[in-house]
LUMBA-580010 format. One record per residue: residue in three letters; y, x negated, z negated of N, C-alpha, C in turn. Coordinates in pm, whole numbers, plus 50000, padded with zeros to 5 digits. Atoms other than C-alpha are relative to their C-alpha. Example, Ala and Ser with C-alpha at 12.3 -4.5 7.8 and 13.67 -1.06 7.14 Angstrom:
2
Ala498814991150000495504877049220501204991050000 Ser498815008250006498944863349286501095007749927 
This chain:
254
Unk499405008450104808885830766790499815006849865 Unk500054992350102807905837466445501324996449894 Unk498924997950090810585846166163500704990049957 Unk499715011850082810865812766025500764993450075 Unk499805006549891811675799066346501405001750005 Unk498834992149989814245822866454500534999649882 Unk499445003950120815605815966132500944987750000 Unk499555012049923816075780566188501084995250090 Unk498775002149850817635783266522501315006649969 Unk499034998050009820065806766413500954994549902 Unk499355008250153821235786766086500534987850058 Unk499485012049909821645758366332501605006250070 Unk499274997749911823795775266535500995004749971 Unk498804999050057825965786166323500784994649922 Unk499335009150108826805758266161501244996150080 Unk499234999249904830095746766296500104988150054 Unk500025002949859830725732166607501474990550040 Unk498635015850002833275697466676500115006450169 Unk499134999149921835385707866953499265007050130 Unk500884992749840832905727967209500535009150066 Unk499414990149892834545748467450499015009450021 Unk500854991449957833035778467555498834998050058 Unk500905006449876831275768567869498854990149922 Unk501375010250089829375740867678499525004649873 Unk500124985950097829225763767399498375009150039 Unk501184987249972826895790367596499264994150077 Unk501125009749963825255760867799499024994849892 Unk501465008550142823835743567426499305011050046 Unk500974986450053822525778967343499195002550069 Unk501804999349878820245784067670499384991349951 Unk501205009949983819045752467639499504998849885 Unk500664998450140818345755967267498875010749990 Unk500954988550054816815791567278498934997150085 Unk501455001149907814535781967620499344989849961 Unk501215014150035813175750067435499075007249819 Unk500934996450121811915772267125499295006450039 Unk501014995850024808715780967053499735017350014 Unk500144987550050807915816167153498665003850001 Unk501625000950095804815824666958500115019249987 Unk500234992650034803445856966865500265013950091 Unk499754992349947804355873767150499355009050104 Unk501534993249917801935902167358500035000350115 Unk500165000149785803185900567716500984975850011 Unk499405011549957804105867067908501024998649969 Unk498835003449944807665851967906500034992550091 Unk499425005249854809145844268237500864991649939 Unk499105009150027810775812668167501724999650090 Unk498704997549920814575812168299500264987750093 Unk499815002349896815855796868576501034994249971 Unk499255012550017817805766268439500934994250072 Unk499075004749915819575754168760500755017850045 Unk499104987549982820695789968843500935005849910 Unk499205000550116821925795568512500984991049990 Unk498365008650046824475763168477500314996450136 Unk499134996349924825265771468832501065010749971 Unk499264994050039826575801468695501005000449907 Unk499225005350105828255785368389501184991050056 Unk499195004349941829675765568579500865001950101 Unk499114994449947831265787668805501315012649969 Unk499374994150097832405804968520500584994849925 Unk499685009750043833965780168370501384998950019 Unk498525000950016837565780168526500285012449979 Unk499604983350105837635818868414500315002649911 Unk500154998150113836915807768105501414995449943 Unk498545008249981839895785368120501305003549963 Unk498584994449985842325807968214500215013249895 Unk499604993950141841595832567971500324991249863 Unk499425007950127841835808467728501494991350009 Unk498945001149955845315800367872500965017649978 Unk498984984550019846385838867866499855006149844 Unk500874994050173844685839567469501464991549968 Unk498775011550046847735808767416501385004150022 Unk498424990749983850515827967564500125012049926 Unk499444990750082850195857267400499525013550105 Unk500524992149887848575875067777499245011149924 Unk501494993750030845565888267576500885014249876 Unk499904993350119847315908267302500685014750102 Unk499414991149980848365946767301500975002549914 Unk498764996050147851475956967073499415011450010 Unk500454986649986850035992567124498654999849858 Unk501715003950058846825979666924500734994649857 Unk499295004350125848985959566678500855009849913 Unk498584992050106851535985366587498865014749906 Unk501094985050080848076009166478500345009450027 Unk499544983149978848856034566694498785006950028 Unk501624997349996844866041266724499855012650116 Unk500394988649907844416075866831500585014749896 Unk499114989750061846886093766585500815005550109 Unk499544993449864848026123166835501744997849942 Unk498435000950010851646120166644500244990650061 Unk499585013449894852276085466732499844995350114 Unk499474996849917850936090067034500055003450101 Unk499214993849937852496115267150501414995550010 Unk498945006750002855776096667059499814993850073 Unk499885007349900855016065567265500105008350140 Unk499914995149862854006087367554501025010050038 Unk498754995349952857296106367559500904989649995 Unk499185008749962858616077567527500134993350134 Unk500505001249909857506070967850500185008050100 Unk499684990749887858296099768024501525002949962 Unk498384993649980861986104167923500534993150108 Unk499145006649919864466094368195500894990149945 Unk498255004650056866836080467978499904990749924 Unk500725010450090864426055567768500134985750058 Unk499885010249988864686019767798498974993350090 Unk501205006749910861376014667996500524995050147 Unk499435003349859863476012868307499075006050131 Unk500484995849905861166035968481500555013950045 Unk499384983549965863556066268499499025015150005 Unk501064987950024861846095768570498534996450114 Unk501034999149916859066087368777498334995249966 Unk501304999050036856146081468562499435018349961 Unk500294984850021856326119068458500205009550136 Unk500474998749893856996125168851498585001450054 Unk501445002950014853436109168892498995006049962 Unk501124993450058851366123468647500235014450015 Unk499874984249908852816159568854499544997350112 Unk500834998449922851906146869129498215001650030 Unk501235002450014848876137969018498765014249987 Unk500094988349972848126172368989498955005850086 Unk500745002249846845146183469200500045019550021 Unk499694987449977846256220169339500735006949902 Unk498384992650076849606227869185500195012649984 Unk499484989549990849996262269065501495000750094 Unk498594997949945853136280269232501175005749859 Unk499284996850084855806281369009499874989849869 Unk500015013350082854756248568825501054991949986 Unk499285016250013857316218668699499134993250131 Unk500345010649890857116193969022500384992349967 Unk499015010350043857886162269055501784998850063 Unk498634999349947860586174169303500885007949926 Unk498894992150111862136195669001500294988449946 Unk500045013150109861706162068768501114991350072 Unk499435013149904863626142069053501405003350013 Unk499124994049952866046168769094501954999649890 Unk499005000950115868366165768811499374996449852 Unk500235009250143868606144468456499045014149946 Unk500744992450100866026159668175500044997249844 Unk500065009850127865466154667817499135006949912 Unk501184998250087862416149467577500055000349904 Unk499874996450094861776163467272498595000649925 Unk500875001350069858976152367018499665010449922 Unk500314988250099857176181066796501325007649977 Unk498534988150043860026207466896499195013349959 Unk500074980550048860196242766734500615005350110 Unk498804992349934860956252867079500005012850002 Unk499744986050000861056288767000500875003449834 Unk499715000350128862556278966661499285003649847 Unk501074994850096859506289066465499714987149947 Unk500705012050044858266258166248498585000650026 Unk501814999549975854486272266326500155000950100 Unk500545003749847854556265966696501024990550008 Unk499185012149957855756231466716499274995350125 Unk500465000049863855356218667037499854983449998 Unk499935013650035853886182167050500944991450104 Unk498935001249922856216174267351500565015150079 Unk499154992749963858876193467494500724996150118 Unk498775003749860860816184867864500285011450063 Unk499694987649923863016203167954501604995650074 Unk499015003449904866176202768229500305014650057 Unk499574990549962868466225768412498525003850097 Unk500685000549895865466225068712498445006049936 Unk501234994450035862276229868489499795001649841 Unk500095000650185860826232268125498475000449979 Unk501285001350017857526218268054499674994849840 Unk500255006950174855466213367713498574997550019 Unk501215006949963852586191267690499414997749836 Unk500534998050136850126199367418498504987949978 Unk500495017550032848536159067294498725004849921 Unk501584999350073844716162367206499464988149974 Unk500935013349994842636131167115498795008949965 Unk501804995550067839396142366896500425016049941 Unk499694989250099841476172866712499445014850147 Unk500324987349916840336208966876501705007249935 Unk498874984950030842676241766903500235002149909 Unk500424992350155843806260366651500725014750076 Unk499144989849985845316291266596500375007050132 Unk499594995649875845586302466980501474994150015 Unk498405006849947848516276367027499874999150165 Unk499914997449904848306277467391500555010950052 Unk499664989249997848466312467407501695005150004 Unk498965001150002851326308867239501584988650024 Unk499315008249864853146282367449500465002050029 Unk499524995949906852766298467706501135007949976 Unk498454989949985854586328467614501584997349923 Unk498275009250023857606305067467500614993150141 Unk499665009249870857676284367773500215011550104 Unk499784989249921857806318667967501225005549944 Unk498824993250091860476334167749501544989450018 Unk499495008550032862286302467677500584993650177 Unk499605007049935862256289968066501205010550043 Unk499104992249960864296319368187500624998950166 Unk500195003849865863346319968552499434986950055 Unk500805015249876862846278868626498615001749984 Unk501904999650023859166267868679499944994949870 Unk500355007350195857686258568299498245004150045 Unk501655006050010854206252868216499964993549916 Unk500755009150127851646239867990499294986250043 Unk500845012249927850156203668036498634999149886 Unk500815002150060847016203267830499134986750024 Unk500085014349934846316167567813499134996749832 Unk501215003050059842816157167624499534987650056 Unk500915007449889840106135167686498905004150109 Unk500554995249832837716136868026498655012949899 Unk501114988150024835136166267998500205009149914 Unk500144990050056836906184967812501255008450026 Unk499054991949929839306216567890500685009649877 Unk499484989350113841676244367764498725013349955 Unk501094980850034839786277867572500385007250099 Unk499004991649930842106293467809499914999650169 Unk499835005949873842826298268180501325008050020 Unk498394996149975846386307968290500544991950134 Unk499465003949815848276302068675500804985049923 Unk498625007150084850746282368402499284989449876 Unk501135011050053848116262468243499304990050029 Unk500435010749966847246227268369499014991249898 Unk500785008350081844376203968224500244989250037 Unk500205014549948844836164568268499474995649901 Unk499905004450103843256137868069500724990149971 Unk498885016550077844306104667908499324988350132 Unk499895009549897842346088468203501045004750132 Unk499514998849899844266104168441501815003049998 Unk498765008849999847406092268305500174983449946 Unk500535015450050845726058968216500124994850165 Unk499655006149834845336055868625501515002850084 Unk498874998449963849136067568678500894987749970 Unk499245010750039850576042868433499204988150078 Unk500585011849955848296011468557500155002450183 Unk499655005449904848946018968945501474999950033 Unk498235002550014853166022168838499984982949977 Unk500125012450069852335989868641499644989350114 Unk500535007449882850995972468963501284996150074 Unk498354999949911854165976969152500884993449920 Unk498905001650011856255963268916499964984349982 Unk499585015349964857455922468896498654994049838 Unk500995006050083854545902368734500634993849855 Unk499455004550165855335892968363501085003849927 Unk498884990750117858025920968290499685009149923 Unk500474990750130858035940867950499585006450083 Unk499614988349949858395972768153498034997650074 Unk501564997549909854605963568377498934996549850 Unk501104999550101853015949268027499915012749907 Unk500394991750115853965976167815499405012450079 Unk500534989849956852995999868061498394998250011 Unk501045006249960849615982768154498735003049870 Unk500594994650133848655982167774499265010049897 Unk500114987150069849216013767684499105008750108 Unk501065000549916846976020167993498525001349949 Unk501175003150035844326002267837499565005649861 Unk500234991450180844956019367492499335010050040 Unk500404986750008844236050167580498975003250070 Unk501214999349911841226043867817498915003449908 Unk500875006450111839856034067477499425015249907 Unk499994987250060839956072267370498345009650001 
């Protein structure tokens, strides 16, 4: 097809369009682009396969439907996406303690932060469990000074009579300063015998500078697959499974 052509066709096609639904929508367009002229071109075209094609349109068709039924309710949207929480580690790190406190409104008590311990693949000894997490109430604490220093703020903080864990929120930002390092030896100091630990929680392929018995790596998918198989279990069309589900899909996005 020379320039002029393809020109043409697309100026057509974007002109607008009296009431076309999808489906008949991406049916015109085959049959528009396989009836133009293709000129100038050095190998054959294999012409397409017309009845196989608006077999497939047409079996795609009540899909199309129903998303465009879940676009009308309001199915399709994220508040996670709306509220611009992008991939600023402050904000979130907020949602996602929001998420793991016991005591938060999600109505999932403690057992998403259970989860992503179990999830765990060869548990140091002397780690936060989920059977510490289960064991008695806890409570979360956003960018604490837990050693009271303002230069080692801690981007989450959980801690309970049973354990004391701090989970240091990466997106794109690297290390600094040997904050791990120094964590640890707060979360060692600070637990005063219970199990404590670091959660170093990034995205996939990438790890701490560090290695320590008291040093865990997870990423954001592998609390992206914690929240979405909690979210499964719970009653179809409650906050508590969408907002979990969402924020799922937010962070896949990382």
């Amino acid at each position: 097809m020379i320039q002029a052509d393809l020109t043409v066709f697309l100026d057509q096609w974007k002109s607008p369009r009296q009431k076309d639904d999808l489906y008949s929508s991406l049916s015109n367009f085959v049959e528009q682009w396989n009836s133009c002229q293709r000129r100038h071109l050095d190998a054959p075209v294999r012409p397409l396969n017309m009845a196989a094609l608006k077999s497939f349109l047409s079996d795609f068709a009540p899909l199309l439907r129903e998303l465009q039924v879940q676009r009308r309710d309001g199915k399709a949207a994220n508040v996670w996406e709306a509220a611009g929480l992008g991939a600023d580690e402050v904000r979130v790190s907020s949602v996602l303690a929001w998420f793991l406190d016991c005591h938060a409104a999600h109505g999932q008590g403690n057992q998403l932060l259970s989860l992503i311990l179990d999830a765990v693949v060869d548990m140091p000894a002397g780690f936060p469990s989920s059977e510490k997490v289960r064991a008695k109430p806890y409570w979360v604490h956003v960018e604490s000074c837990a050693s009271g220093d303002r230069t080692s703020r801690v981007d989450i903080e959980i801690e309970g009579e049973a354990f004391l864990l701090f989970i240091e929120v990466k997106v794109y930002a690297a290390e600094t300063n040997d904050q791990l390092k120094r964590y640890l030896k707060i979360a060692r100091q600070k637990g005063g015998g219970r199990p404590y630990g670091v959660l170093f929680l990034t995205l996939p392929g990438k790890r701490a500078s560090i290695q320590d018995p008291f040093l865990v790596n997870i990423t954001w998918q592998d609390v992206a697959h914690v929240f979405r198989a909690q979210a499964r279990l719970l009653t179809p069309g409650s906050n508590s499974r969408s907002l979990l589900s969402q924020f799922a899909q937010h962070i896949t996005g990382f």
